[in-house]
Biopython code that builds the backbone (N, CA, C, O; Angstrom):
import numpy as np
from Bio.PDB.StructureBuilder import StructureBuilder

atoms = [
    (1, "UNK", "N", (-7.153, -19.308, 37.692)),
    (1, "UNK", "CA", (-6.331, -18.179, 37.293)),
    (1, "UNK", "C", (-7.009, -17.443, 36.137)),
    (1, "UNK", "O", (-7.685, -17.935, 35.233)),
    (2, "UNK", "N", (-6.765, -16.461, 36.300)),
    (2, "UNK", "CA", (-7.581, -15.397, 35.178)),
    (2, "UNK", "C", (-6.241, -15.442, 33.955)),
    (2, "UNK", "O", (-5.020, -15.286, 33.913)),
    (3, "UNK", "N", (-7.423, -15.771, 33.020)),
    (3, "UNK", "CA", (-6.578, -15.524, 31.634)),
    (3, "UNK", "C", (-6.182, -14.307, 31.182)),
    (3, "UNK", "O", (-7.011, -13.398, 31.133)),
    (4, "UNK", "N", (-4.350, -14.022, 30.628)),
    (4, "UNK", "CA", (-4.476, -12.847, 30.101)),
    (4, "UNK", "C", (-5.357, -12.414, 28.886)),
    (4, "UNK", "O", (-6.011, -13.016, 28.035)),
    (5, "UNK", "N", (-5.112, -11.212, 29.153)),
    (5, "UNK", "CA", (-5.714, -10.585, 27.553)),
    (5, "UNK", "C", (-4.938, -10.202, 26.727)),
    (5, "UNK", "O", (-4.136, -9.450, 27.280)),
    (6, "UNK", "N", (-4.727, -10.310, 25.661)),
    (6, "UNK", "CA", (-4.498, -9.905, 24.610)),
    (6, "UNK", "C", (-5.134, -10.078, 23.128)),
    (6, "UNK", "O", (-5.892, -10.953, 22.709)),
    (7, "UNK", "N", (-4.386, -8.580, 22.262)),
    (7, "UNK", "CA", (-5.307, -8.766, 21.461)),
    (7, "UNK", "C", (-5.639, -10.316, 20.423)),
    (7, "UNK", "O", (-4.983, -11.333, 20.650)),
    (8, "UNK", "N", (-6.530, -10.292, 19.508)),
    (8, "UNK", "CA", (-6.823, -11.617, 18.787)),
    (8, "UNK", "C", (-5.903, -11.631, 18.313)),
    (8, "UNK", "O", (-5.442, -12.708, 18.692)),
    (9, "UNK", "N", (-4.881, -11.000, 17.415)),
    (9, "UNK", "CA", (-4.256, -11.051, 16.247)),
    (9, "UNK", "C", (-2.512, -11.734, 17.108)),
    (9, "UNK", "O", (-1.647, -12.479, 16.648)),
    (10, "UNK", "N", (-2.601, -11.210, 18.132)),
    (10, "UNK", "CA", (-1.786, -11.858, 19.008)),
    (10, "UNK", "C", (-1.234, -13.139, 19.614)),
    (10, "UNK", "O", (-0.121, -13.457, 20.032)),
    (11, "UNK", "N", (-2.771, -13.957, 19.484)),
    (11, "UNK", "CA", (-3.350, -15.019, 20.373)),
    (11, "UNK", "C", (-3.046, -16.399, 19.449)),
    (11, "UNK", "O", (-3.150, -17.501, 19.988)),
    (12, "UNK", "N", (-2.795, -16.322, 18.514)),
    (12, "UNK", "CA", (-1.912, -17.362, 17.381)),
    (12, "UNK", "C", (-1.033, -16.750, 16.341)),
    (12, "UNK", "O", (-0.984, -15.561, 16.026)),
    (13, "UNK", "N", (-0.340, -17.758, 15.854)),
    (13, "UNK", "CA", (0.883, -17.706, 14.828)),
    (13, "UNK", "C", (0.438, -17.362, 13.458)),
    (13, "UNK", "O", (1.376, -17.060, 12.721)),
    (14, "UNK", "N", (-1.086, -17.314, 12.755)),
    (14, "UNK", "CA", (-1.256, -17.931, 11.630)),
    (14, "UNK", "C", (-1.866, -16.562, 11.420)),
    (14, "UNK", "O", (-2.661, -16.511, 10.482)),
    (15, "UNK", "N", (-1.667, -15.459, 12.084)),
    (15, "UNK", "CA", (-2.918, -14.153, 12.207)),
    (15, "UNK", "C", (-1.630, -13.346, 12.320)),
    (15, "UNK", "O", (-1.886, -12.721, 11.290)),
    (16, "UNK", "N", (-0.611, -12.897, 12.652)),
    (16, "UNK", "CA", (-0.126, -12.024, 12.210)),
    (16, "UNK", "C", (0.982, -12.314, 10.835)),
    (16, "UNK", "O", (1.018, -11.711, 9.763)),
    (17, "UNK", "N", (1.785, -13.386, 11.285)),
    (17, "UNK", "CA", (2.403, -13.358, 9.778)),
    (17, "UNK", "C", (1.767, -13.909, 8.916)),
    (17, "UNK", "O", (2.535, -14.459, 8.127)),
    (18, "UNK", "N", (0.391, -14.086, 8.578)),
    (18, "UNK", "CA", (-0.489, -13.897, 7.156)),
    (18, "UNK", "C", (-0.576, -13.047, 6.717)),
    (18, "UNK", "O", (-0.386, -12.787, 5.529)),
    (19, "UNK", "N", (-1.081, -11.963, 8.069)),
    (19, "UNK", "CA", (-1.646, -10.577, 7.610)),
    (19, "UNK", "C", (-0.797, -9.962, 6.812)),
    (19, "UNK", "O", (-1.029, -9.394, 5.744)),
    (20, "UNK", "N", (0.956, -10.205, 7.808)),
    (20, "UNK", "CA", (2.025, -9.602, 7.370)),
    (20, "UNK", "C", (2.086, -9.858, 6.127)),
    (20, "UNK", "O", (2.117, -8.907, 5.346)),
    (21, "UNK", "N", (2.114, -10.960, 5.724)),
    (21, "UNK", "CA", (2.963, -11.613, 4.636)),
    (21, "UNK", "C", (1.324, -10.885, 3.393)),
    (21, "UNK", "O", (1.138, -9.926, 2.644)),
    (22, "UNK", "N", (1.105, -11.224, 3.528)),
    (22, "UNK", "CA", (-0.351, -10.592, 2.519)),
    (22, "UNK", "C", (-0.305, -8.622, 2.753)),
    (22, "UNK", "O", (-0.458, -7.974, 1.718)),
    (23, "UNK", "N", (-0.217, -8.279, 3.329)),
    (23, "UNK", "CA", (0.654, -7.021, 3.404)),
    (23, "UNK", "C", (1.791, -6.591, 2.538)),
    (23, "UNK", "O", (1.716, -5.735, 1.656)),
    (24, "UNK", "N", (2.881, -7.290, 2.888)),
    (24, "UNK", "CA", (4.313, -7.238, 2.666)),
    (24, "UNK", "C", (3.616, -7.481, 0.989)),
    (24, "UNK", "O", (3.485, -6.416, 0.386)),
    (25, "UNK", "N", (3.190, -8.695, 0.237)),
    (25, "UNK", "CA", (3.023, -8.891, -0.640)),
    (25, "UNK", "C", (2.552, -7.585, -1.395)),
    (25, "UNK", "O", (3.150, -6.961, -2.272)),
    (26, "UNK", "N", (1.284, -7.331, -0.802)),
    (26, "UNK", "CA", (0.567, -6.119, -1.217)),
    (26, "UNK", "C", (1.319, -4.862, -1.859)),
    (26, "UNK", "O", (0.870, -4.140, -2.750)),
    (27, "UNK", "N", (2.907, -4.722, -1.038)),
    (27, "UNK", "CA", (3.210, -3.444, -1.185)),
    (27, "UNK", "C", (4.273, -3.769, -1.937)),
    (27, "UNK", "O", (4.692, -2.908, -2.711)),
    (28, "UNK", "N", (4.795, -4.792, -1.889)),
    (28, "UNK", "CA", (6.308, -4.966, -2.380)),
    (28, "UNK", "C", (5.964, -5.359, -4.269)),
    (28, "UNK", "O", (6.666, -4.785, -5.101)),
    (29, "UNK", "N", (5.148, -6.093, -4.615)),
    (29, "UNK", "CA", (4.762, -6.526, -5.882)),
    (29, "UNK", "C", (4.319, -4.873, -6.616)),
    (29, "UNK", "O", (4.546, -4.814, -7.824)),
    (30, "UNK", "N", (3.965, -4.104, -6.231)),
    (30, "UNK", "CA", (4.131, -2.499, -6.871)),
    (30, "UNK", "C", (5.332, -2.129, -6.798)),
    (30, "UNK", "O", (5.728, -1.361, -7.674)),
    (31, "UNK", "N", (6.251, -2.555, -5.756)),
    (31, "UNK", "CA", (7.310, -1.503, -5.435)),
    (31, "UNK", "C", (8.350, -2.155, -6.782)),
    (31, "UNK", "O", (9.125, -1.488, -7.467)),
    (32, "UNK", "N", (8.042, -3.835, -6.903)),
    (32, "UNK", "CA", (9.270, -4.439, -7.747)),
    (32, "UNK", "C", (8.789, -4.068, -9.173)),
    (32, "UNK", "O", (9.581, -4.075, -10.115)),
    (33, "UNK", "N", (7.254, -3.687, -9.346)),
    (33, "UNK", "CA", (6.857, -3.154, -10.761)),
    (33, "UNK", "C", (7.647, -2.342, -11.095)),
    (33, "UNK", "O", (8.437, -2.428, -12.035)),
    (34, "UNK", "N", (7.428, -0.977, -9.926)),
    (34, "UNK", "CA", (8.240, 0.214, -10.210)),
    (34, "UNK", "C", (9.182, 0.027, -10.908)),
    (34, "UNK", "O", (9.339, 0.210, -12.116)),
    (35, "UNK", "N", (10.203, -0.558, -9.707)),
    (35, "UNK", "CA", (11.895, -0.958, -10.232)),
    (35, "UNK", "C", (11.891, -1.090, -11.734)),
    (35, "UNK", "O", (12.641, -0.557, -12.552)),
    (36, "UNK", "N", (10.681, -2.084, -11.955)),
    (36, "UNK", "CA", (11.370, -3.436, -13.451)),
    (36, "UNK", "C", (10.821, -2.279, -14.315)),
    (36, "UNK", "O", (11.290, -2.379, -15.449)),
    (37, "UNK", "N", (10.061, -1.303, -14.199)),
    (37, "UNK", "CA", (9.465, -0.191, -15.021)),
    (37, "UNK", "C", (10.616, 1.000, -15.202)),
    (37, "UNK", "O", (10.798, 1.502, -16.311)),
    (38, "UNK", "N", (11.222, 1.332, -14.275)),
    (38, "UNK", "CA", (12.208, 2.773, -14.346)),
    (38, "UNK", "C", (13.200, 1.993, -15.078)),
    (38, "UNK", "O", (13.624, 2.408, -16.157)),
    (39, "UNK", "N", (13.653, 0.755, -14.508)),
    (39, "UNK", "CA", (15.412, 0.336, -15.056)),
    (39, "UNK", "C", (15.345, 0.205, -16.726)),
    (39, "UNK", "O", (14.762, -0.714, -17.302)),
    (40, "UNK", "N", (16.039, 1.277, -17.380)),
    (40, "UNK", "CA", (16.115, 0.696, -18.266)),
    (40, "UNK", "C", (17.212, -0.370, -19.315)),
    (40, "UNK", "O", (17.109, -0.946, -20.398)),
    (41, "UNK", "N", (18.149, -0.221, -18.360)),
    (41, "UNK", "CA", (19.361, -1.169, -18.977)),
    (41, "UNK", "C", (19.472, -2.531, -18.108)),
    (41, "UNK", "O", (19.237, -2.660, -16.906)),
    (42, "UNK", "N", (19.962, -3.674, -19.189)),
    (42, "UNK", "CA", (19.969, -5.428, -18.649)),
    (42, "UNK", "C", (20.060, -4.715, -17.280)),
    (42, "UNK", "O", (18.995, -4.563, -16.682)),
    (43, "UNK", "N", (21.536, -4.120, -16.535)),
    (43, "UNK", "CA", (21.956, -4.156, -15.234)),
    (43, "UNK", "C", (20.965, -3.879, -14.464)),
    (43, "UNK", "O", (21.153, -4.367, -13.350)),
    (44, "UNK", "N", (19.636, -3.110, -14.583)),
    (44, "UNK", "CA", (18.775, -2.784, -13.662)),
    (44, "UNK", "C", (17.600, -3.318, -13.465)),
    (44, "UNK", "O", (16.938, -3.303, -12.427)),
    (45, "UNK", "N", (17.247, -3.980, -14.879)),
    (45, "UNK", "CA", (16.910, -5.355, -14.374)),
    (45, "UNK", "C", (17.217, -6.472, -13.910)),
    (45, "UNK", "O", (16.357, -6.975, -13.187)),
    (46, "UNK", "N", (18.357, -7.179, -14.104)),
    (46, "UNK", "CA", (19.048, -7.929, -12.625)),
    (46, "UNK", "C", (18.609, -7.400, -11.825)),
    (46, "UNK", "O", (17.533, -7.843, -11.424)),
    (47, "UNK", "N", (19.250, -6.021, -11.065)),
    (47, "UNK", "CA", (19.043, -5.470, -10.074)),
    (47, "UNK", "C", (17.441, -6.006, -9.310)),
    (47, "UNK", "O", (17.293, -6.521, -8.202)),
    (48, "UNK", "N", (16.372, -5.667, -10.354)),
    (48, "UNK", "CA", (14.775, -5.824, -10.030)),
    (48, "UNK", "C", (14.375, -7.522, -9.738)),
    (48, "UNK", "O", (13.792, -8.169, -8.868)),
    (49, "UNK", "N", (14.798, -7.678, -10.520)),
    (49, "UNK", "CA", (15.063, -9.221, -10.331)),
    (49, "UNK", "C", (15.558, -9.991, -9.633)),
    (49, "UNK", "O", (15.124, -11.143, -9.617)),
    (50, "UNK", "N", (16.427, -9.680, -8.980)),
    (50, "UNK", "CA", (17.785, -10.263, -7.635)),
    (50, "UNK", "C", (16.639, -9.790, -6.390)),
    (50, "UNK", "O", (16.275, -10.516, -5.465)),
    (51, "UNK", "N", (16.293, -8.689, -6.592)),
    (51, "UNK", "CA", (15.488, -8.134, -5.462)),
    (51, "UNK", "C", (14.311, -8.792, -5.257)),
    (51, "UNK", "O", (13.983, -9.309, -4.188)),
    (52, "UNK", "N", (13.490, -8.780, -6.546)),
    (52, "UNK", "CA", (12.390, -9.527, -5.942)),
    (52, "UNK", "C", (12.525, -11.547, -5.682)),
    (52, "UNK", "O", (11.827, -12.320, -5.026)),
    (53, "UNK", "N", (13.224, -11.670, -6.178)),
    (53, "UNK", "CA", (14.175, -13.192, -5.855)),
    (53, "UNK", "C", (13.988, -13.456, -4.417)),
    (53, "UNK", "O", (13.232, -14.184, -3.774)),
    (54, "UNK", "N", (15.145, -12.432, -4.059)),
    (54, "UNK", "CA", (15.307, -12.371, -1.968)),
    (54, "UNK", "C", (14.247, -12.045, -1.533)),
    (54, "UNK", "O", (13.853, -12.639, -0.529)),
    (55, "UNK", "N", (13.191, -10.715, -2.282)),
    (55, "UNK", "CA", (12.142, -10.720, -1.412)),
    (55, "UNK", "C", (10.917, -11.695, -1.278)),
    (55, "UNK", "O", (10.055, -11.743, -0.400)),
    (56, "UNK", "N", (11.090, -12.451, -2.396)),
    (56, "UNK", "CA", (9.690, -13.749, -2.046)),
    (56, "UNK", "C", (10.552, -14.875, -1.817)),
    (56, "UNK", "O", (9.752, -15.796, -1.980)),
    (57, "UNK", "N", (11.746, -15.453, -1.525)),
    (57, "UNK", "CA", (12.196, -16.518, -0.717)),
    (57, "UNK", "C", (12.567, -16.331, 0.770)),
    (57, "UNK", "O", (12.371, -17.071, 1.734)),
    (58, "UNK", "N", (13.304, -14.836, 0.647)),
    (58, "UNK", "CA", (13.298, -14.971, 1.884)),
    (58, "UNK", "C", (13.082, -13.770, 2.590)),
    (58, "UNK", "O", (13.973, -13.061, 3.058)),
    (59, "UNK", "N", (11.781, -13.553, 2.656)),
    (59, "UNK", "CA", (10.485, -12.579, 2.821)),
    (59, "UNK", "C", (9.145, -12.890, 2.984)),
    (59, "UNK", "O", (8.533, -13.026, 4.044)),
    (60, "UNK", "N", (8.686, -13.005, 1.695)),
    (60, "UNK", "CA", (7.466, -13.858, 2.252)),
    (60, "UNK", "C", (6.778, -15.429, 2.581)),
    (60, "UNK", "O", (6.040, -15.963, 3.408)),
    (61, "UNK", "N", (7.414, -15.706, 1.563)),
    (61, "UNK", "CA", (8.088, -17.415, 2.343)),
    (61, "UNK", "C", (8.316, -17.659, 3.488)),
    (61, "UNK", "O", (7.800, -18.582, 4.119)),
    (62, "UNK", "N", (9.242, -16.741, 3.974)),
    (62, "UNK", "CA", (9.192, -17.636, 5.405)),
    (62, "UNK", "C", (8.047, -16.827, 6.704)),
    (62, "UNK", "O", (7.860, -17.177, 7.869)),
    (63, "UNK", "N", (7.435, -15.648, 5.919)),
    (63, "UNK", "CA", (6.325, -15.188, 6.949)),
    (63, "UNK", "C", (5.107, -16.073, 6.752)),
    (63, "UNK", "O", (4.280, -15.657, 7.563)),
    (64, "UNK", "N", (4.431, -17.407, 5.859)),
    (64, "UNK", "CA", (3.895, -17.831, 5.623)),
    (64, "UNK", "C", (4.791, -19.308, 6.405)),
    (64, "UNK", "O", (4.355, -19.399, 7.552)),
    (65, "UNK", "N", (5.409, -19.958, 6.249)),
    (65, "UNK", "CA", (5.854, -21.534, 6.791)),
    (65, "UNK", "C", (5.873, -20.983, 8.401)),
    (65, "UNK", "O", (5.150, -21.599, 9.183)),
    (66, "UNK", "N", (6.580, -19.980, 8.863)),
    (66, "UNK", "CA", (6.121, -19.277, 10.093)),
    (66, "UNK", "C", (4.824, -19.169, 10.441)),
    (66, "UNK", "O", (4.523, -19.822, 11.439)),
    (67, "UNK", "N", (3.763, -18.408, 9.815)),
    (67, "UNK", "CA", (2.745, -19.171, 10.126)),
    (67, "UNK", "C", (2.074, -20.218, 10.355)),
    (67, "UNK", "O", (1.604, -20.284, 11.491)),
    (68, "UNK", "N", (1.854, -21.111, 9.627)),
    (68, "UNK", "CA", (1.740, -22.204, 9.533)),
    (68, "UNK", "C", (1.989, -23.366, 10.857)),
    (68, "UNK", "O", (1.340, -23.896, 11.759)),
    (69, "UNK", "N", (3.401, -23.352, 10.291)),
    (69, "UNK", "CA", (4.016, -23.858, 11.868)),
    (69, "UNK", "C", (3.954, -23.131, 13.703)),
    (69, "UNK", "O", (3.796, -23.726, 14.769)),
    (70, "UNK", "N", (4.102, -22.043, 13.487)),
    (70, "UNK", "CA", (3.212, -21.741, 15.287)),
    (70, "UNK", "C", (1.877, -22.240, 15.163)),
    (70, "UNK", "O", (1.270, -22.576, 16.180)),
    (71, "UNK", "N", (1.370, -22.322, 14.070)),
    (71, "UNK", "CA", (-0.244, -23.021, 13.863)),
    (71, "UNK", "C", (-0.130, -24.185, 14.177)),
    (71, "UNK", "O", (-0.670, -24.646, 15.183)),
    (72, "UNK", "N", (0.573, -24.846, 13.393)),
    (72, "UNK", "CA", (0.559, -26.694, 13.615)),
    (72, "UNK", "C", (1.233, -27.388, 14.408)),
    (72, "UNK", "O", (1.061, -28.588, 14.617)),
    (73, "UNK", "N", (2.428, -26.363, 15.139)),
    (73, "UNK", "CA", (3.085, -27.619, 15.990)),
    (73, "UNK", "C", (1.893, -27.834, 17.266)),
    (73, "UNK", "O", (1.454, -28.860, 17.786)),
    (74, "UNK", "N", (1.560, -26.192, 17.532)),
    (74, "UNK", "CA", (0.615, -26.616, 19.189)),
    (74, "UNK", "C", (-0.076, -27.635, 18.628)),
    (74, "UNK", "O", (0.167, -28.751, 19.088)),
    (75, "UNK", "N", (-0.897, -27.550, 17.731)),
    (75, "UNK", "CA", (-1.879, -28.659, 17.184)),
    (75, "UNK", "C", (-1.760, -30.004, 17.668)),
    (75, "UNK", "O", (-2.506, -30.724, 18.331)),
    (76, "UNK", "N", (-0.136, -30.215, 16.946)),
    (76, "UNK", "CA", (0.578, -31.737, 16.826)),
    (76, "UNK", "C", (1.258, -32.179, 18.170)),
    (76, "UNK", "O", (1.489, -33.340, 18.507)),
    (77, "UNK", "N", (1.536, -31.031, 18.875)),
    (77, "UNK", "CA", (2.342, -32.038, 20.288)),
    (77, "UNK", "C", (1.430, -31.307, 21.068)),
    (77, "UNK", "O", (2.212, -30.930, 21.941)),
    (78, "UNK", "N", (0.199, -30.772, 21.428)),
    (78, "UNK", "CA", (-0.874, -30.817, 22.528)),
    (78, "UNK", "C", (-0.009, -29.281, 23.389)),
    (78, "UNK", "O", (-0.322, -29.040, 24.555)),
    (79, "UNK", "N", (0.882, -28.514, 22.771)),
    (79, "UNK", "CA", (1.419, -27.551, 23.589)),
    (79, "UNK", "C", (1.036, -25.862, 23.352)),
    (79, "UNK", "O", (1.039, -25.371, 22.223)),
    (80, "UNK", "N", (0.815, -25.324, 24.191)),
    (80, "UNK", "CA", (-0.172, -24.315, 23.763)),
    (80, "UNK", "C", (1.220, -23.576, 22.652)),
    (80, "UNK", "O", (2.365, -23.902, 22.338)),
    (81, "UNK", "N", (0.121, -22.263, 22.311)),
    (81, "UNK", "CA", (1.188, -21.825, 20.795)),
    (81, "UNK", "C", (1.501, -20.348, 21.740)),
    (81, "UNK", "O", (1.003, -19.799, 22.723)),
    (82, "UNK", "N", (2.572, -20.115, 20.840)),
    (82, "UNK", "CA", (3.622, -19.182, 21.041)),
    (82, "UNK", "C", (2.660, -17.984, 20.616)),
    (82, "UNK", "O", (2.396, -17.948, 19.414)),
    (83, "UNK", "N", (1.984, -16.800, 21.585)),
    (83, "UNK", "CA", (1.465, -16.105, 21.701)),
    (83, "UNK", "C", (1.595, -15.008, 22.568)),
    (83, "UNK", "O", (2.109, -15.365, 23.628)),
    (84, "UNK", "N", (1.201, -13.249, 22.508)),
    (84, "UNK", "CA", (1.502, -12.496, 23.066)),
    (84, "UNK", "C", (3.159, -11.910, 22.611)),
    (84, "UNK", "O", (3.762, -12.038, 21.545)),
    (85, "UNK", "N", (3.603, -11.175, 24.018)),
    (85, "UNK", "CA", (5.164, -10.736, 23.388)),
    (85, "UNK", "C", (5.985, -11.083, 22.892)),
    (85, "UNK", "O", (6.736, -10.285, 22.330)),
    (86, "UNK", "N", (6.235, -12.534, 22.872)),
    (86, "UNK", "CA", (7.033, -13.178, 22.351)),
    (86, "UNK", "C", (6.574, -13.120, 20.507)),
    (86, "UNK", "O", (7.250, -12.776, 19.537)),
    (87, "UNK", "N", (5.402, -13.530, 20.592)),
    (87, "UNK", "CA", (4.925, -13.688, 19.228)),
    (87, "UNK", "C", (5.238, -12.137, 18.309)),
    (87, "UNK", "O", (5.790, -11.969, 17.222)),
    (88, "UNK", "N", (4.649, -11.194, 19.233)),
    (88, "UNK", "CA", (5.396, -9.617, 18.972)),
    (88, "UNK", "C", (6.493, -9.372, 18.310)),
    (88, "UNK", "O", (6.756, -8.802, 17.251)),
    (89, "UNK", "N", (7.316, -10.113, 19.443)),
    (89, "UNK", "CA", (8.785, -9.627, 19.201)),
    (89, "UNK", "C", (9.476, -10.445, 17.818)),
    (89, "UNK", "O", (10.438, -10.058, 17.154)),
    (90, "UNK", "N", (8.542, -11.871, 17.595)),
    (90, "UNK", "CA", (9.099, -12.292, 16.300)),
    (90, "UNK", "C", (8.578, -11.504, 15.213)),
    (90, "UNK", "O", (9.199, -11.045, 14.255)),
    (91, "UNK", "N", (7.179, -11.396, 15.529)),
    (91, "UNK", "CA", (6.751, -10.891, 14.309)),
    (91, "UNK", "C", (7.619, -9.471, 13.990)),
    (91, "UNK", "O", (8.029, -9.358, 12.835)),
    (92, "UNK", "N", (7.873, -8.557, 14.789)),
    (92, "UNK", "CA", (8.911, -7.809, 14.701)),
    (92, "UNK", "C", (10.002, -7.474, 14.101)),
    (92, "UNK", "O", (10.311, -6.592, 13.300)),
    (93, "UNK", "N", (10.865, -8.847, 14.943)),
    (93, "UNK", "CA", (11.945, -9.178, 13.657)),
    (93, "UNK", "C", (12.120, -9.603, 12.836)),
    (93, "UNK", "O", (13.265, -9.716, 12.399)),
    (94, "UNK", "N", (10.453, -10.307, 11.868)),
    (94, "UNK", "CA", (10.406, -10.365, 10.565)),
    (94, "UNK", "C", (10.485, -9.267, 9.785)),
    (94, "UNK", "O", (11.191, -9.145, 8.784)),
    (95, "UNK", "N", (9.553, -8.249, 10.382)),
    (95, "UNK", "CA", (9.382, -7.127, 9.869)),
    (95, "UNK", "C", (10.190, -5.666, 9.089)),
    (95, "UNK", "O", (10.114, -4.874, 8.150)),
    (96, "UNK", "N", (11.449, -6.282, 11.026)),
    (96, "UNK", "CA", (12.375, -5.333, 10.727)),
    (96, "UNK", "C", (13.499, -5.958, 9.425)),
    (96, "UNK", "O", (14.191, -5.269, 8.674)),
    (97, "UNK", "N", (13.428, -7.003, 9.457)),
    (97, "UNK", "CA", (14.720, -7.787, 7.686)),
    (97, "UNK", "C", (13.715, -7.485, 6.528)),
    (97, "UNK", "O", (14.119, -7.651, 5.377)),
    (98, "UNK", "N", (12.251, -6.990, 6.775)),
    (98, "UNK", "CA", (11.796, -6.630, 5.428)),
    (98, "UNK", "C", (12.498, -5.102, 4.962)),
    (98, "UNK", "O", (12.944, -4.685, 3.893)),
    (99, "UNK", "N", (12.335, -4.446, 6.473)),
    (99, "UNK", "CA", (12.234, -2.762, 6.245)),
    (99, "UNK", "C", (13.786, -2.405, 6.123)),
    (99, "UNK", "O", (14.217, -1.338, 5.686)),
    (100, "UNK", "N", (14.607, -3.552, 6.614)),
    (100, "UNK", "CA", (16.257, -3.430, 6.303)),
    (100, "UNK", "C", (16.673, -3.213, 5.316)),
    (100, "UNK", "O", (17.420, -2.264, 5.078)),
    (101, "UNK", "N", (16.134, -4.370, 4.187)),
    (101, "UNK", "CA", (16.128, -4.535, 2.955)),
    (101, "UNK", "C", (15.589, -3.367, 1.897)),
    (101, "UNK", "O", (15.734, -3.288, 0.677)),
    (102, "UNK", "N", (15.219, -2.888, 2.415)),
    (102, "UNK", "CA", (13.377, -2.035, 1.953)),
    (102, "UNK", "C", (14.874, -0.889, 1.700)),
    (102, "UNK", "O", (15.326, -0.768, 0.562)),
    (103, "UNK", "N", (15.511, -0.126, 2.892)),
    (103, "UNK", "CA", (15.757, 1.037, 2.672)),
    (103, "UNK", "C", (17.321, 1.164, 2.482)),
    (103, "UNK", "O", (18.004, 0.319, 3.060)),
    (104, "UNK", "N", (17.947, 2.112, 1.747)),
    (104, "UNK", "CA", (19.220, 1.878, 0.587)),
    (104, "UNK", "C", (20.182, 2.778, 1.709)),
    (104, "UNK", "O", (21.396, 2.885, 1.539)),
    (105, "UNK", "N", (19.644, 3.251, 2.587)),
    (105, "UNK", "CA", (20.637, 3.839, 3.637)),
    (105, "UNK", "C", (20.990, 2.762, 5.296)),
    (105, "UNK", "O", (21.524, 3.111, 6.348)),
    (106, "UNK", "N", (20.448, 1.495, 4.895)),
    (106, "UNK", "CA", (20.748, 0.949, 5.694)),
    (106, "UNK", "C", (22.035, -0.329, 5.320)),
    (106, "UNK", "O", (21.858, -1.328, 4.621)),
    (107, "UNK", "N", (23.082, 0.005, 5.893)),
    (107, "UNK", "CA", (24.463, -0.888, 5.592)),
    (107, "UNK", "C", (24.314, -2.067, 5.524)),
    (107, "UNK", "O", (23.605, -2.637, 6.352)),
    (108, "UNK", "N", (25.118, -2.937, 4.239)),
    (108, "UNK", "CA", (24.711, -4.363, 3.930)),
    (108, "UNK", "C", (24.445, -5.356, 5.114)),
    (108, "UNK", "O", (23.521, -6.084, 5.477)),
    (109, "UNK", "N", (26.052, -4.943, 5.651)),
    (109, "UNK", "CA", (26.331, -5.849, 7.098)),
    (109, "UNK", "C", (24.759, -5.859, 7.800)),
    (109, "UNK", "O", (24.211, -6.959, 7.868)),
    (110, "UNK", "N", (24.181, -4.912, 8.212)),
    (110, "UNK", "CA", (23.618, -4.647, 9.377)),
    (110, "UNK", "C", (21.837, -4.996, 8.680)),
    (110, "UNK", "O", (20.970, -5.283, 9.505)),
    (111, "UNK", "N", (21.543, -4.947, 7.501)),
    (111, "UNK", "CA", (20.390, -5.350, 6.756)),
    (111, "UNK", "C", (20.837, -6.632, 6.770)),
    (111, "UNK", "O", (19.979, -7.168, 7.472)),
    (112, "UNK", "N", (21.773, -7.664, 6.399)),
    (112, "UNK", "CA", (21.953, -8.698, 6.260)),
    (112, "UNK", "C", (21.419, -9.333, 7.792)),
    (112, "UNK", "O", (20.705, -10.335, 7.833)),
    (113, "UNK", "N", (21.829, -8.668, 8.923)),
    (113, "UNK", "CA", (21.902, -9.118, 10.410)),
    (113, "UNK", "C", (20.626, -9.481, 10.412)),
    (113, "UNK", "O", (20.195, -10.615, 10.621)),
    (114, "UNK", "N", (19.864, -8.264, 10.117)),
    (114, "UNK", "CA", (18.544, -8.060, 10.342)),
    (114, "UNK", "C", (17.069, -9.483, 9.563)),
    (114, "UNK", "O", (16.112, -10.123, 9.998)),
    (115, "UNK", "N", (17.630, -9.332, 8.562)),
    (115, "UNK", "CA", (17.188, -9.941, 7.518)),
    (115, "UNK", "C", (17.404, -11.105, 7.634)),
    (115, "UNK", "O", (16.519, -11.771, 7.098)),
    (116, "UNK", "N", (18.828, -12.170, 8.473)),
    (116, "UNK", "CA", (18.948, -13.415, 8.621)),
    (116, "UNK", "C", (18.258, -13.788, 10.321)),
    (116, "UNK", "O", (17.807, -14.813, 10.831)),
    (117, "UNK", "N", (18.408, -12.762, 10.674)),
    (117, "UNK", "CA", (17.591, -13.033, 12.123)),
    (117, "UNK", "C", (16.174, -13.405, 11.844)),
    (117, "UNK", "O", (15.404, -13.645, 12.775)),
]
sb = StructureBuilder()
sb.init_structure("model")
sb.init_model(0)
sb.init_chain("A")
sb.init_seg("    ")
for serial, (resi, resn, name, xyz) in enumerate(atoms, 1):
    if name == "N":
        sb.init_residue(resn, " ", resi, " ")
    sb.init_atom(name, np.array(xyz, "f"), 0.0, 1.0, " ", f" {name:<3s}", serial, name[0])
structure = sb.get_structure()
């Protein structure tokens, strides 16, 4: 049987949510500067602070143990790894609980959905 193709970054767990997560890092550690730079009263720092809290526990944290693990389970039980659309569609809905979070016109309920998925 002919193997599919797809691209590399596709083809394991440990290649897109790195990239992501080293990405996400990239942009979000300026964005929480900003914040902790404009706020100038206690309340808006909480604010900067609460934020970047949720965004490196549960943000880039789990785009990194996500890696990792589509990496190590095939490893450990001999089963090929979760690759192609599927891998897509997670990496996806990591993406989309970052960009939920990310933007102030999107409703708690429905960023929360996003963001616990």
């Amino acid at each position: 049987m002919a193997a599919r193709r797809t691209a590399p970054i596709w083809s394991i767990g440990l290649r897109p949510f790195f990239l992501g997560a080293a990405l996400f890092a990239t942009l979000a550690v300026p964005v929480w500067l900003l914040l902790l730079l404009m706020s100038g009263d206690a309340a808006g720092l909480a604010a900067a602070r609460a934020w970047h809290t949720h965004e490196m526990i549960f943000g880039f944290l789990p785009a990194l143990i996500a890696g990792f693990l589509f990496t190590a389970i095939p490893n450990w039980t001999d089963r090929p790894p979760v690759s192609g659309g599927l891998l897509k569609a997670l990496f996806l809905l990591w993406a989309a609980g970052r960009v939920a979070m990310a933007l102030p016109m999107v409703p708690a309920f429905a960023a929360a959905l996003a963001d616990a998925s």
